[in-house]
LOROZA-241794 format. One record per residue (C-alpha): x, y, z. Coordinates in Angstrom, 3 decimals. Layout:
REM residues N
<<X; Y; Z>>,
...
This chain:
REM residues 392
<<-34.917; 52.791; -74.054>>,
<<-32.917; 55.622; -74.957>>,
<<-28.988; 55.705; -74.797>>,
<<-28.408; 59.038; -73.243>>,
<<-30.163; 60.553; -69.675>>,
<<-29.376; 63.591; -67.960>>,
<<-28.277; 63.315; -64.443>>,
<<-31.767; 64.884; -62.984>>,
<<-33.728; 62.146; -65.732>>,
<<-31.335; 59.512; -64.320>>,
<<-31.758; 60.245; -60.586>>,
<<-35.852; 61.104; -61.209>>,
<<-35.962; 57.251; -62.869>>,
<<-33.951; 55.861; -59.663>>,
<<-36.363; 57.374; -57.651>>,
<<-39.476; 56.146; -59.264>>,
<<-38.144; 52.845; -58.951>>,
<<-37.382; 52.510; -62.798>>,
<<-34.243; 51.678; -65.157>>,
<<-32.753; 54.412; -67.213>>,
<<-28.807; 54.278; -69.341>>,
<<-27.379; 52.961; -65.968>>,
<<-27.130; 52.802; -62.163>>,
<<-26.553; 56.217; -61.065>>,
<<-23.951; 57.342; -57.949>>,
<<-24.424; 59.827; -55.721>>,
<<-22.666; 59.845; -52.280>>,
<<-25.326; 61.083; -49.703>>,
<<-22.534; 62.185; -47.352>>,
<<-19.045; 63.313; -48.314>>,
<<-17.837; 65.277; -45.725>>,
<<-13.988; 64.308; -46.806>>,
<<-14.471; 65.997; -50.256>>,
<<-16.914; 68.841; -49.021>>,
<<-13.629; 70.280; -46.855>>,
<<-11.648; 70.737; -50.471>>,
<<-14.392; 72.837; -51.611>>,
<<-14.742; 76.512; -50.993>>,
<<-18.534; 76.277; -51.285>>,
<<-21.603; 73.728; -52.383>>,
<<-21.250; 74.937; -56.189>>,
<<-17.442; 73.790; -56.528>>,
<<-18.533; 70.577; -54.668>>,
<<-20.596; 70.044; -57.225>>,
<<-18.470; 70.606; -60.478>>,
<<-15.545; 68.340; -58.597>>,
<<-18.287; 65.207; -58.370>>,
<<-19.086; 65.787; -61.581>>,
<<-15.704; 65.951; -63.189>>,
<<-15.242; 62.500; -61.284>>,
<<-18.746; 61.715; -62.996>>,
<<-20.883; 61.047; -60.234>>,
<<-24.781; 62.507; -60.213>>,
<<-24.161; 64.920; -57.862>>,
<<-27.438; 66.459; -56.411>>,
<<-27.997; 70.568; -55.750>>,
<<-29.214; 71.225; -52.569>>,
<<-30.877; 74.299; -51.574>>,
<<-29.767; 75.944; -48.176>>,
<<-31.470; 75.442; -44.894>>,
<<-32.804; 77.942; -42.538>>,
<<-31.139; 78.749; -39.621>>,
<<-32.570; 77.738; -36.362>>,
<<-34.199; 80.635; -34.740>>,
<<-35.601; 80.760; -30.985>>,
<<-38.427; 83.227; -30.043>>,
<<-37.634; 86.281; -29.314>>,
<<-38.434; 86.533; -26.046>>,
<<-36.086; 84.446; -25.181>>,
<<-32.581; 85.321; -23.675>>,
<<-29.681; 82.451; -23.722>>,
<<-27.233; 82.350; -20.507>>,
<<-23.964; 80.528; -20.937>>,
<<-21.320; 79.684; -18.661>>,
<<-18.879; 77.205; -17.499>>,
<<-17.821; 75.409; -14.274>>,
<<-14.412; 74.298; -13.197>>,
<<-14.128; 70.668; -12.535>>,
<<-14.214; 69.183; -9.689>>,
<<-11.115; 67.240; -9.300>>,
<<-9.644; 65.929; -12.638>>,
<<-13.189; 65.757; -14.215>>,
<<-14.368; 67.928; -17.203>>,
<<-15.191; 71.694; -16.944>>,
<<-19.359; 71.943; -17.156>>,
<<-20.537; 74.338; -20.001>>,
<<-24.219; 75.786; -19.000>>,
<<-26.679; 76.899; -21.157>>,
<<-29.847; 78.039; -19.949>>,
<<-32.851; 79.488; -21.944>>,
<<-35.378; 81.500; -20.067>>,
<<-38.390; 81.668; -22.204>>,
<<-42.098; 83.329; -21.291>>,
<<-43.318; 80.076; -20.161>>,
<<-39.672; 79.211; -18.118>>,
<<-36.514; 77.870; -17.996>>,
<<-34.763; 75.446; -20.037>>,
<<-31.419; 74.418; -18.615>>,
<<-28.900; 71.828; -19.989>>,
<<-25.558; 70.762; -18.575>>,
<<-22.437; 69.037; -20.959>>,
<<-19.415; 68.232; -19.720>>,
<<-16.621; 69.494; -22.384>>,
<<-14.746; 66.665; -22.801>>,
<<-11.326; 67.217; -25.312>>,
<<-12.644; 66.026; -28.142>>,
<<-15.640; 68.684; -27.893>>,
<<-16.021; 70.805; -31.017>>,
<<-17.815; 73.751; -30.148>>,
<<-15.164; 75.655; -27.460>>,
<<-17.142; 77.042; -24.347>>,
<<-20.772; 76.785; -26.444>>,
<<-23.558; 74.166; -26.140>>,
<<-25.339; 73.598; -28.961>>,
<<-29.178; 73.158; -29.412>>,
<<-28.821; 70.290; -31.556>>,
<<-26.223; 67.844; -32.221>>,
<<-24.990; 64.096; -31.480>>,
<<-22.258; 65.131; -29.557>>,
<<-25.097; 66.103; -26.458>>,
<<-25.992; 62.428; -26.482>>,
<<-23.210; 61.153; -24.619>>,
<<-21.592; 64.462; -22.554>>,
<<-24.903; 65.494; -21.036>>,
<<-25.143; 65.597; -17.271>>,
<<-28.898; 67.014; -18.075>>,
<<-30.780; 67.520; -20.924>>,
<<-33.336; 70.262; -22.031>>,
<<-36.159; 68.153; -21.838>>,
<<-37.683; 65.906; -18.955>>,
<<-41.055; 65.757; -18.543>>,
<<-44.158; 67.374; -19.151>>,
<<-43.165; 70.318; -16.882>>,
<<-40.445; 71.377; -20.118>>,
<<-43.418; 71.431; -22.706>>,
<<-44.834; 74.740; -23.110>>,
<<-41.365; 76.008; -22.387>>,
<<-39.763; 73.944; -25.408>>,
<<-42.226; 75.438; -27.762>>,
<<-40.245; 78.728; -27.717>>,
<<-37.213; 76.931; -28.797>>,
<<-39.155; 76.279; -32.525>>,
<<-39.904; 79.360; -34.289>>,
<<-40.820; 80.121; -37.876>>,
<<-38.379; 81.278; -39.841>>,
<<-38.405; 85.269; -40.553>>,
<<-39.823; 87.502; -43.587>>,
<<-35.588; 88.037; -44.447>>,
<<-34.419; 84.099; -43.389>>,
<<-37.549; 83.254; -46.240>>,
<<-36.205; 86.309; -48.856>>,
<<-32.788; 85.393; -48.566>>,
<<-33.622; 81.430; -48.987>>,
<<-35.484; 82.602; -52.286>>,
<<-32.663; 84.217; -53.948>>,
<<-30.156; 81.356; -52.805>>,
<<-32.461; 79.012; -54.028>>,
<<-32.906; 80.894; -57.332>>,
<<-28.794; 80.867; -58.297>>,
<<-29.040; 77.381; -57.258>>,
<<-31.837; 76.364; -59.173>>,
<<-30.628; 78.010; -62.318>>,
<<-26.996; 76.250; -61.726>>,
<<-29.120; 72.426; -61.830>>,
<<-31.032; 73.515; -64.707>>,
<<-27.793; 74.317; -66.785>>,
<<-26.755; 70.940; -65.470>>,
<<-29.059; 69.017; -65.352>>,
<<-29.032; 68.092; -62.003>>,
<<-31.201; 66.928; -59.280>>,
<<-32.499; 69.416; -56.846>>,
<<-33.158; 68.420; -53.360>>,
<<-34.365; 70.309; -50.108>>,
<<-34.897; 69.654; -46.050>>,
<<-31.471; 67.890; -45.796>>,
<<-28.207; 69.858; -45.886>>,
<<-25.218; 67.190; -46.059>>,
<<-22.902; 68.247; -43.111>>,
<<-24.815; 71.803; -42.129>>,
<<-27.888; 72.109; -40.259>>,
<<-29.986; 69.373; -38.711>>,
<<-32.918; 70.068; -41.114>>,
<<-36.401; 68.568; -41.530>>,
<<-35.814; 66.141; -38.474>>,
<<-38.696; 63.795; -35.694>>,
<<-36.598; 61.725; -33.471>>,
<<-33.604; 63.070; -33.598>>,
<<-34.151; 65.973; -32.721>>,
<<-36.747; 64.314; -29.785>>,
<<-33.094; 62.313; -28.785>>,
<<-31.322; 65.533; -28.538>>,
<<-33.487; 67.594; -26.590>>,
<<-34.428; 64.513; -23.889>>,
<<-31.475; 62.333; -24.703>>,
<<-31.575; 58.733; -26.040>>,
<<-32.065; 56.347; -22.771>>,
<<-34.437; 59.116; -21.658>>,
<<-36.892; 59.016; -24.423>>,
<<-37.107; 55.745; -25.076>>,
<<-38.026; 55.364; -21.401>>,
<<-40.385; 58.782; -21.549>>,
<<-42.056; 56.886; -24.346>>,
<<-43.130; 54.253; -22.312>>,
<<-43.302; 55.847; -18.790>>,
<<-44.859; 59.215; -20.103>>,
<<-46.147; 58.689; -23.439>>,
<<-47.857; 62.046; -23.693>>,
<<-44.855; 63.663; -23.246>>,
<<-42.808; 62.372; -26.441>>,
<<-46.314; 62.859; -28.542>>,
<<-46.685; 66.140; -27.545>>,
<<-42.635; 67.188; -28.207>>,
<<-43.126; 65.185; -31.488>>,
<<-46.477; 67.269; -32.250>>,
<<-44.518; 70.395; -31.501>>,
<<-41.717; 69.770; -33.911>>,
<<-44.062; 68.282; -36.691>>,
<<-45.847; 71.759; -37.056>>,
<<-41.986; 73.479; -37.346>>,
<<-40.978; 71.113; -39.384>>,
<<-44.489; 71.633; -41.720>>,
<<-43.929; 75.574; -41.992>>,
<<-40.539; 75.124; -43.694>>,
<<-41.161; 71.847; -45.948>>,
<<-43.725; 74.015; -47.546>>,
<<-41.438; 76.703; -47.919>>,
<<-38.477; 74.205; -49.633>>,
<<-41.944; 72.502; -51.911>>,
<<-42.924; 76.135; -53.207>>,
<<-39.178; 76.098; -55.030>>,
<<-40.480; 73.296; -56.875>>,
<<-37.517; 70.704; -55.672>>,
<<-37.499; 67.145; -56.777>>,
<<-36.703; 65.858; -53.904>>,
<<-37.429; 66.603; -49.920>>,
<<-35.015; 64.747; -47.288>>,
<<-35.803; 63.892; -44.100>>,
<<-33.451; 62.843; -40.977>>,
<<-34.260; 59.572; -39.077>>,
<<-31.464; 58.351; -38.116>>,
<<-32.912; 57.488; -34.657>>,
<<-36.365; 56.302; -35.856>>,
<<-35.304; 53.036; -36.618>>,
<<-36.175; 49.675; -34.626>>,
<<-32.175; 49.865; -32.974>>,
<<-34.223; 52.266; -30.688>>,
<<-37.816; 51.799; -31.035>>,
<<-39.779; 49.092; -31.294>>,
<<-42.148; 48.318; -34.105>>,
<<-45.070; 49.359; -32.111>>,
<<-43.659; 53.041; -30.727>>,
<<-43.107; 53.420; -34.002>>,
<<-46.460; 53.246; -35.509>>,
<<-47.861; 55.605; -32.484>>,
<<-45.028; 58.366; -32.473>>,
<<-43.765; 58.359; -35.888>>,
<<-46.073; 57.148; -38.324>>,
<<-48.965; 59.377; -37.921>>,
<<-46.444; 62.618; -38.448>>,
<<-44.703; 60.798; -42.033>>,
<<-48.216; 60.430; -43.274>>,
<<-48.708; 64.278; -43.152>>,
<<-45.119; 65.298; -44.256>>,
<<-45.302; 62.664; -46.992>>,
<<-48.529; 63.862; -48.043>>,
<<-47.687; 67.133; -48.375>>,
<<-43.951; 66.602; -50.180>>,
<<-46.006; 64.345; -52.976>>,
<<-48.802; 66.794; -53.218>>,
<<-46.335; 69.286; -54.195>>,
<<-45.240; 66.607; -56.920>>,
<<-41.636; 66.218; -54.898>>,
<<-40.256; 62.457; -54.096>>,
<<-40.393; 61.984; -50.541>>,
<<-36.602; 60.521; -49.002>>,
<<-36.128; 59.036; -45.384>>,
<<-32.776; 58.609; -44.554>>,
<<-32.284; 55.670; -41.749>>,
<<-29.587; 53.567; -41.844>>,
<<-29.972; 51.009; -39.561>>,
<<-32.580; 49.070; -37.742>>,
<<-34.904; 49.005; -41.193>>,
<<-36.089; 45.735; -41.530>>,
<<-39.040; 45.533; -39.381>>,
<<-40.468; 48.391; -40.602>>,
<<-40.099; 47.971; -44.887>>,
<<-44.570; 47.377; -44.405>>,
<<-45.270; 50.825; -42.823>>,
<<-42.702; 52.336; -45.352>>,
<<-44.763; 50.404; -48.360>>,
<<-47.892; 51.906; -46.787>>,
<<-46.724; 55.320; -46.169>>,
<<-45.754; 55.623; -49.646>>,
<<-41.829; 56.555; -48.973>>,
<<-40.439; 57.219; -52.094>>,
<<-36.136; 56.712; -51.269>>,
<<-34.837; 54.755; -48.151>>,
<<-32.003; 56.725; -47.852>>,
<<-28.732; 54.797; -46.267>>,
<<-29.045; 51.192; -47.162>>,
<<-25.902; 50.135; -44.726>>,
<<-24.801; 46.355; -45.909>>,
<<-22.085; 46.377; -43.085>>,
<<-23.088; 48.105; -40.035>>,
<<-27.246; 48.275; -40.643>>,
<<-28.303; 46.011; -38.067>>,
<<-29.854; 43.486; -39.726>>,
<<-29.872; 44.960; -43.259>>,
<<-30.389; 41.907; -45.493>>,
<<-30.113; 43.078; -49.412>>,
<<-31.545; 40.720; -51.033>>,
<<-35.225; 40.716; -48.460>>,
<<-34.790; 45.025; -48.735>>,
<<-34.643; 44.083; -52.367>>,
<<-37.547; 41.604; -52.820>>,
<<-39.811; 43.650; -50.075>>,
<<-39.048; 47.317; -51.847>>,
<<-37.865; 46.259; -55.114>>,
<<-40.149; 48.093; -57.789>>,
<<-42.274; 50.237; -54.891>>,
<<-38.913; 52.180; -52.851>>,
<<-35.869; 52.989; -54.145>>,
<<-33.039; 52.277; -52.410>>,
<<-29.957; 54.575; -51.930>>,
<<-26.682; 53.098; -50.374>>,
<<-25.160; 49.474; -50.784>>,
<<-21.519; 50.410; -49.849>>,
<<-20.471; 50.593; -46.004>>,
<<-18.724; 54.053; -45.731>>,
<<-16.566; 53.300; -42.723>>,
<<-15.523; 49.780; -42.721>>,
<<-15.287; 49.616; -46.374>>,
<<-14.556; 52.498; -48.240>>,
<<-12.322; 53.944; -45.099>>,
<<-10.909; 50.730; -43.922>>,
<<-10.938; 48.184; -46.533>>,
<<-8.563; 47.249; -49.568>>,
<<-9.250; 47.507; -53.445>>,
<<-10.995; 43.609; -53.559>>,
<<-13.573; 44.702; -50.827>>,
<<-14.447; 47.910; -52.043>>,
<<-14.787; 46.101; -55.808>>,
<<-16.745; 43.253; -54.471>>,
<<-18.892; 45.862; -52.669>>,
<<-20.132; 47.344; -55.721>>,
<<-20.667; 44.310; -57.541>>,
<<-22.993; 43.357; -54.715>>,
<<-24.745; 45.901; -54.643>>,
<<-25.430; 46.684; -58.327>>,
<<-26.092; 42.881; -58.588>>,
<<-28.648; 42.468; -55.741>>,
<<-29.543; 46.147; -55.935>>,
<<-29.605; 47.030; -59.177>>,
<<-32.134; 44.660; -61.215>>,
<<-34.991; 46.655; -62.790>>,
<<-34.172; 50.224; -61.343>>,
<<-34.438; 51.945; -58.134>>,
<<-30.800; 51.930; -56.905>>,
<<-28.252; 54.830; -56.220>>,
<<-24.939; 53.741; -55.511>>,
<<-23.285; 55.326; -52.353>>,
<<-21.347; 54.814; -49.341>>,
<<-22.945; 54.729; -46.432>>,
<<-23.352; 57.067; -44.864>>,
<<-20.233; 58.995; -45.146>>,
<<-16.695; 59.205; -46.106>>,
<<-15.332; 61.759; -43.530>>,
<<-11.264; 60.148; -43.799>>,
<<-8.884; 62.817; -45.876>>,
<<-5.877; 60.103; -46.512>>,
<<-4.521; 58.728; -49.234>>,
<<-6.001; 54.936; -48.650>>,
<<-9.302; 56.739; -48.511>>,
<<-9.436; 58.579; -51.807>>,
<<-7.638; 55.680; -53.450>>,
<<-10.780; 53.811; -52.261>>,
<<-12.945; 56.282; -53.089>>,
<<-11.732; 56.322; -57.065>>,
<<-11.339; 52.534; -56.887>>,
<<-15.568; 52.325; -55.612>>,
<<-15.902; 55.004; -58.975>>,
<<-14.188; 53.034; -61.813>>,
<<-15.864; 49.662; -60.296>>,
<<-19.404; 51.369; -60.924>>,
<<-18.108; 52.862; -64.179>>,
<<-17.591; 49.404; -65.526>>,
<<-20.601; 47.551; -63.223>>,
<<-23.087; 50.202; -63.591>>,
<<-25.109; 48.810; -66.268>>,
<<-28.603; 47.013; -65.001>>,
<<-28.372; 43.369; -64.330>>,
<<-30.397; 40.722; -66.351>>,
């Protein structure tokens, strides 16, 4: 084998499950570091002064609605000492969409109610979605992106593209760290109907969660094949609430599988790698991932991945999936001292690592800004600078 890989050659090897000069690291989430930057390009250049494989991503499209539909906000004094209500309601052709959140201090987004986002989950009084009676209304809520969202992604995409090929760096697409929700299934399913609610629409009303899960397939379908046509290496996809924490092995295979097999069909006709990032409630599932043909299980979570076992992700996947994770963001990198973030890495390199197919990261983000953080964070660095080689 050769001595010397570029970052992209390193990360492509990862991906296809192979060995190259060493175990590469690339954070999939570093929201602490991302605020120090003034853009993606200088985020880039710091995590590669700090010699990490950083990975370009190309931007996302902005969410657009129909346009025939018109938004209503307001907001509702509480009642008591409760929480003022923020309204939004979206009246489309088909009729009217209406949630409710209470704005609770901690809420980020001042007198506005986002259309996506995991702060709905909890602060909901109702939800966008619930029941069948929402469908054709919910449709208008998905719409393609424009002829001037599509020309301006093209000439991001181009600066960007050129930037990783001077680099040498891996270009990925669907998945914006931090920004927009992206190429999403259930989470977006969890944020329109909320989480209890789905799972029980699921069983109650099947037809309802297979038609909302239809409907965002085909959204999702126009713009992966937008991101494929830049040539990317790599397409990401959000699942953070696909895994078996939520569903069970069974809802699964009827609401989620038959979609992957279409989006991973088309990312690997395009000659991309397919990633799925889940972090958490994995284990029952490594078979259908083997037979969809996922090429990166994004978010390998030691710590706080129910029921993440290493060594069985490693003897299931090892050779077939890569794996990308093995470090516990919070609890470790955030919260621990210098031995657990060094035995971390050794563990993971050492169970991980053998024959190819690992990226190092935490998982699935370092969002702390202090001082025991980023000592943490440079202590997990110079532990994979002198682990990094592949295990015998």
């Amino acid at each position: 084998m050769r001595q010397s890989f570029t970052s992209r050659e390193r990360m492509l090897a990862a991906l296809e499950s192979q060995e190259s000069d060493y175990v590469p690291c690339s954070f999939m989430i570093f929201t602490a570091f991302r605020e120090r930057c003034k853009d993606r390009l200088e985020l880039v250049e710091r995590q590669l002064e700090l010699g990490l494989d950083a990975k370009v991503e190309l931007p996302e499209f902005p969410i657009r609605l129909h346009p025939e539909v018109e938004v209503k906000e307001w907001k509702e004094k509480p009642v008591g000492h409760g929480y003022p209500l923020l309204h939004k309601q979206y009246n489309t052709p088909s009729g009217t969409l209406t949630a409710v959140v209470r704005k609770t201090e901690d809420w980020p987004y001042g007198d506005n109610v986002p259309l996506f986002d995991d702060f709905l989950i909890p602060r909901s009084e109702k939800f966008l979605v619930t029941g069948k009676e929402d469908l054709e209304s919910v449709r208008f809520l998905f719409a393609e992106p424009t002829s001037e969202d599509i020309k301006e992604f093209r000439q991001k995409s181009a600066k960007l593209k050129e930037f990783a090929s001077n680099k040498g760096l891996l270009v990925s697409a669907g998945w914006q760290t931090g920004m927009d929700p992206g190429c999403m299934g259930m989470d977006a399913v969890m944020w329109l109907c909320g989480m209890k609610e789905a799972v029980l629409l699921a069983v109650d009303q099947p037809e309802v969660i297979e038609e909302l899960v239809r409907i965002i397939s085909e959204w999702n379908l126009k713009r992966m094949e937008i991101y494929l046509d830049e040539g990317v290496d790599l397409l990401i996809k959000r699942a953070w609430y696909e895994g078996t924490d939520l569903w069970s092995p069974s809802l699964y295979r009827k609401f989620m599988v038959p979609v992957l097999e279409k989006e991973i069909e088309l990312t690997h006709r395009a000659g991309a790698k397919f990633g799925y990032i889940m972090t958490s409630g994995v284990m029952p599932l490594l078979d259908d991932f083997l037979k969809l043909g996922i090429d990166v299980l994004i978010g390998v979570d030691p710590l706080q991945g129910k029921g993440t076992d290493l060594g069985l992700l490693k003897q299931k996947l090892g050779g077939k999936i890569c794996l990308w994770g093995g470090v516990n963001g919070f609890l470790t990198i955030e919260n621990g001292n210098k031995g657990d973030v060094e035995q971390a890495v050794y563990r993971a390199i050492n169970v991980l690592g053998p024959g190819g197919g690992l990226i190092l990261s935490p998982v699935d983000n370092v969002r702390d800004t202090s001082e025991h953080t980023w000592d943490n964070v440079m202590t997990m660095i110079d532990a994979w600078k002198k682990m990094r080689g592949y295990p015998i």
